[in-house]
N, C-alpha and C positions, 0 to 999 in steps of 0.2 A: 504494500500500500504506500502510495506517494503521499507525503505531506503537504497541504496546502500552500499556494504562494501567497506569501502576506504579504498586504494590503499595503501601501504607504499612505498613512492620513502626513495630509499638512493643513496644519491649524493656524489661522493666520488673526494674529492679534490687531487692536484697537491702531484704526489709522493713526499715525501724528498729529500734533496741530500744523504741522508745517505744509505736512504735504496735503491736511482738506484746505487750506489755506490756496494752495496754487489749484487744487479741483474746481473753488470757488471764484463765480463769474465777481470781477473789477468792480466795486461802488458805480464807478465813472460809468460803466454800460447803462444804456438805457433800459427802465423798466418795463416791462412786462405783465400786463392784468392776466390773471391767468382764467381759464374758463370755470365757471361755476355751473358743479355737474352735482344735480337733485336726483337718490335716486327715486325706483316708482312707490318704495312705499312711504317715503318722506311726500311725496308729489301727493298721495295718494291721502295721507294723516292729514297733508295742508288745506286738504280739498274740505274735510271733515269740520274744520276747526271753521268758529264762527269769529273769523275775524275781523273783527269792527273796531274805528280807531279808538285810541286810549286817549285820555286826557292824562296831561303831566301833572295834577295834584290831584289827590287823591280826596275824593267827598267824604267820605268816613272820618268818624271820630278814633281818635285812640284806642290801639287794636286790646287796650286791660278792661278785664271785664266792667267795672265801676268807675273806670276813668268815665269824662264827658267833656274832655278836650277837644276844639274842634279845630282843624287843619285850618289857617287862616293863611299861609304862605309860609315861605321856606324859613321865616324867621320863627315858625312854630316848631320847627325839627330842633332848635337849641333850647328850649323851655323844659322843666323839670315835670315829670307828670308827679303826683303829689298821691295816686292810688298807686303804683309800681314801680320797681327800683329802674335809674336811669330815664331817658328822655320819653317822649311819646312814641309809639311807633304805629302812625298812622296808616292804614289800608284804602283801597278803594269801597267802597260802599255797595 
């Protein structure tokens, strides 16, 4: 019986920085948008969702159950809620 001929692995460690360095395209090149590829069942969830635009503040009062803060603009996000520890944390409504 003949003994198998063995195999030569080579195992090839972590590039350098040097050398993804020269792999890597020049700042100075012009950029590139690249294609934005959705696939079907993302296309498919997005189809599902009911999405209707949002408003940037939020109608709801402070999201603690007893709080009764009410979101008046973005200088209410630094105010102390006085029912729960730390600020308010207002929701949409």
């Amino acid at each position: 019986m003949k003994p198998k001929p063995v195999e030569e692995l080579i195992i090839q460690g972590p590039k350098s920085a040097e050398k993804m360095q020269r792999e890597r395209p020049s700042s100075d090149e012009p950029r590139q948008l690249l294609p934005i590829k959705a696939s079907r069942s993302l296309e498919q969830a997005l189809e599902k969702l009911n999405l209707s635009p949002k408003r940037e503040a939020p109608e709801g009062g402070c999201a603690g159950e007893a709080a009764a803060q009410i979101y008046q603009g973005p200088e209410s996000n630094t105010e102390v809620c006085t029912f729960h520890p730390g600020v308010p944390v207002f929701h949409e409504g």
